[in-house]
C-alpha positions in Angstrom: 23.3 74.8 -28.9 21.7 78.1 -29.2 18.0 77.2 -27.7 18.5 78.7 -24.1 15.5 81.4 -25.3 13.2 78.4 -25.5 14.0 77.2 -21.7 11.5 78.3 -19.4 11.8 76.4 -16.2 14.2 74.1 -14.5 15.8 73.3 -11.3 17.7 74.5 -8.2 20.4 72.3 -9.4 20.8 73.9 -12.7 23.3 76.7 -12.4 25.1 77.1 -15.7 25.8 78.5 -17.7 25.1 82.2 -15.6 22.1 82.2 -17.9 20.4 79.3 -16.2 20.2 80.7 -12.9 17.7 83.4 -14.1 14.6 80.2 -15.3 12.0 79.8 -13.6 12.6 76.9 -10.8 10.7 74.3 -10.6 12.2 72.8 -7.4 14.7 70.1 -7.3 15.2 66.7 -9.1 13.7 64.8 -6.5 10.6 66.4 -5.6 9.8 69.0 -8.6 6.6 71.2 -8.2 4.6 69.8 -10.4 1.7 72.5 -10.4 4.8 75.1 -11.5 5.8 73.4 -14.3 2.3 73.0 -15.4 1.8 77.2 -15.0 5.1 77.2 -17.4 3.5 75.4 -20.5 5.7 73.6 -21.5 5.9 71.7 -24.4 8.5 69.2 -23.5 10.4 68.1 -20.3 14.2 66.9 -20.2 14.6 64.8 -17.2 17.0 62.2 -16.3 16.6 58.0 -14.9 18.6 58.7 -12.1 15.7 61.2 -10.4 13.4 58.1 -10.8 10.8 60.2 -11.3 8.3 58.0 -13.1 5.3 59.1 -10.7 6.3 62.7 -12.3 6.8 61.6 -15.7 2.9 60.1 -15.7 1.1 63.5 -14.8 3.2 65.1 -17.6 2.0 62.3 -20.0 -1.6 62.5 -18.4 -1.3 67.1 -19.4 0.0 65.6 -23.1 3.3 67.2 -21.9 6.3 65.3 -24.3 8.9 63.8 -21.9 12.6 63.1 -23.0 14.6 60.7 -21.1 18.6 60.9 -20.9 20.2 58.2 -19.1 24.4 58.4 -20.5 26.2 55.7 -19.2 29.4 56.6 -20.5 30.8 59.6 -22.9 29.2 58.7 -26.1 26.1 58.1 -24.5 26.8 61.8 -23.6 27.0 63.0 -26.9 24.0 61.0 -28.1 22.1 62.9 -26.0 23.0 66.3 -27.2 22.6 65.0 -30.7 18.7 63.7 -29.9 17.8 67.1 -27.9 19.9 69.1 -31.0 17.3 66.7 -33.2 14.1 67.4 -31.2 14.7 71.4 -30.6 15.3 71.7 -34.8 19.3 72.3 -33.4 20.5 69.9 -35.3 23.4 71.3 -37.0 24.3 73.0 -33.6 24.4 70.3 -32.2 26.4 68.1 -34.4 29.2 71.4 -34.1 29.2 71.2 -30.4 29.9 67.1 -30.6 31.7 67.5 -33.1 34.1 70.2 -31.0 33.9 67.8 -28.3 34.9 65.0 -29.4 38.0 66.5 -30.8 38.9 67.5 -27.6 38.3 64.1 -26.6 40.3 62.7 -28.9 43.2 64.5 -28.1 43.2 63.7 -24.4 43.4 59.9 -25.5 45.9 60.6 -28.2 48.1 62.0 -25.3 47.8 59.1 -23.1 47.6 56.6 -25.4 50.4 53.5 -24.7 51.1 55.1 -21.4 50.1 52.2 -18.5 46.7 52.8 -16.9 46.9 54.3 -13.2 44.5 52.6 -10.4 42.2 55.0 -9.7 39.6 55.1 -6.5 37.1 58.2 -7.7 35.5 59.5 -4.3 32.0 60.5 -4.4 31.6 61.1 -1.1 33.5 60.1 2.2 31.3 59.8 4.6 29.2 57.3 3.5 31.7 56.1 0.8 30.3 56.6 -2.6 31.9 56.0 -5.7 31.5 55.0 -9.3 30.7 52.1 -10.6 30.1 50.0 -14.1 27.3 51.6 -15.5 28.6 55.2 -14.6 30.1 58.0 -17.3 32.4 58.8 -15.0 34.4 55.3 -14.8 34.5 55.7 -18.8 36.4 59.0 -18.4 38.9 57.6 -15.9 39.7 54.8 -19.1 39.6 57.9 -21.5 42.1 59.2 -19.5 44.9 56.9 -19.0 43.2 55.5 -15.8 41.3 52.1 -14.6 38.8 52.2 -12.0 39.0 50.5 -9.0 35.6 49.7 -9.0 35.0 49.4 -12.7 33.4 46.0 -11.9 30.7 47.1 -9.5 27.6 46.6 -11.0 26.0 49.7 -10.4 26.5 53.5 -11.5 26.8 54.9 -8.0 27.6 52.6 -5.6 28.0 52.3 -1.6 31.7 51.0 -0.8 32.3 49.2 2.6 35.4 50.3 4.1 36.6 46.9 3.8 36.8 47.3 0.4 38.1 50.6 -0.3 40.6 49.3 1.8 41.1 45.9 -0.3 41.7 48.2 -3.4 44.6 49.8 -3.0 44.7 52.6 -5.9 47.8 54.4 -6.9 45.8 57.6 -7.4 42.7 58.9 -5.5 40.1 61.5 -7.4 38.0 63.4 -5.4 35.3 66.6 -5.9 35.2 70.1 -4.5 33.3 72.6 -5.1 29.5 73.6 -3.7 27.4 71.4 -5.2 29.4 68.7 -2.9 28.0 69.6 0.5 29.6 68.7 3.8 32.8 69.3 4.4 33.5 66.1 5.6 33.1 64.4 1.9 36.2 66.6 1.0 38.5 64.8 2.4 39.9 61.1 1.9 38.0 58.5 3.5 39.3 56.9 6.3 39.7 53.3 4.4 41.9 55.0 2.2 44.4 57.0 3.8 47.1 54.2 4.1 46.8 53.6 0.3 49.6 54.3 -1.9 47.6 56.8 -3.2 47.7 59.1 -0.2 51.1 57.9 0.8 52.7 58.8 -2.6 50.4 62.5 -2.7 48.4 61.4 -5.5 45.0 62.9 -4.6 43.3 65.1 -7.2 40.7 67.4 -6.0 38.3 68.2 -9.6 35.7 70.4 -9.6 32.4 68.4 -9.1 30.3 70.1 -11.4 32.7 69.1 -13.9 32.5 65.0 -13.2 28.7 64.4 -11.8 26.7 66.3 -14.7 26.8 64.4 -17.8 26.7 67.7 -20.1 30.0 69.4 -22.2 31.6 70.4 -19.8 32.5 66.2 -19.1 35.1 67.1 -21.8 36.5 70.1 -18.8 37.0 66.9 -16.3 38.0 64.5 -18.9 40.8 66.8 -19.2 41.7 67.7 -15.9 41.7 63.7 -14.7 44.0 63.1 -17.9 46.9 66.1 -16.8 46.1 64.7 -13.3 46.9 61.3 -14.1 49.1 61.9 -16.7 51.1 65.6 -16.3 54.3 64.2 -18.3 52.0 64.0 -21.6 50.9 67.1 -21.6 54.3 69.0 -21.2 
């Protein structure tokens, strides 16, 4: 939204844009230096619920550093958040433009798909363990912006743990899966185990999406919203 001048730290995790590589790092989510943030004067810190961080979150409180929590649980949470950071970084009208683009993309995507029937859908976090998304994640409200319905929409947790037993029990009719670096081991690229007799596999429905584009709930949710929609869907989009 036009404030990258006015960033000056973050994480190892935080790659893009190009720009974002060149901030100071503060190490990761999990374990963040604390004494180099302090060193960057910060006047507020963007962190997120799923780092769990609240040990962090008091020393910032205790150097009267202003802490803003973004938890999205599903695509307008997403754009929520960009409107409250727009709000507190005096962005506002940048921010409402970027939503506002957004959204229209958004929109069309369900336009597309709309009245087609929803595809099963198993989204593979990893493979070994089996991870996947659950009710409370942003990703399972993509897969139903997208023509799909998630397997484990009813799992009452954002990223949950899957026996094999029920991966198996599920039976999707599509399998989504991530590549990319931020993904790790080469073993979580490919289909797990408890799902390779699944008509998924057995009718070639296995999507590989880029993971930066599904496990960061920033804009560029709208580039996997997308890509799960042509995916799912490639006859609307002709």
């Amino acid at each position: 939204m036009g404030a990258g001048d006015r960033l000056v730290g973050n994480t190892t995790f935080c790659d893009y844009p190009p720009e974002a590589k060149n901030a100071e790092k503060v190490g990761d989510t999990l374990q963040p230096n604390i004494e180099r943030l302090l060193a960057l004067h910060p006047q507020m810190v963007l962190v997120s619920t799923a780092s769990q961080l609240e040990a962090f979150t008091k020393q910032l409180d205790e150097h009267d550093i202003a802490v803003y929590v973004t938890d999205p649980r599903d695509l307008e949470g997403v754009f929520r958040s960009i409107l409250s950071v727009g709000d507190l970084l005096n962005e506002s009208i940048a921010a409402s433009e970027l939503v506002k683009q957004l959204r229209a993309r958004s929109d069309t995507v369900e336009r597309a798909v709309a009245g087609r029937a929803p595809v099963s859908v198993f989204f593979q976090l990893s493979g070994q363990p089996l991870y996947t998304a659950g009710k409370s994640s942003f990703v399972t409200n993509l897969i139903e912006r997208a023509g799909g319905c998630s397997v484990t929409a009813d799992v009452n947790e954002a990223w949950p743990r899957l026996s094999d037993e029920a991966a198996l029990a599920s039976r999707p009719d599509a399998v989504i899966m991530l590549s990319g670096d931020a993904m790790g081991a080469e073993a979580n690229t490919k289909v797990a185990a408890a799902l390779r007799n699944s008509p998924a596999v057995q009718n070639g429905r296995v999507y590989l999406i880029d993971g930066d584009l599904l496990t960061r709930p920033g804009p560029r949710l709208i580039d996997g919203l997308e890509q799960i929609a042509h995916a799912l869907h490639p006859e609307a989009f002709k």
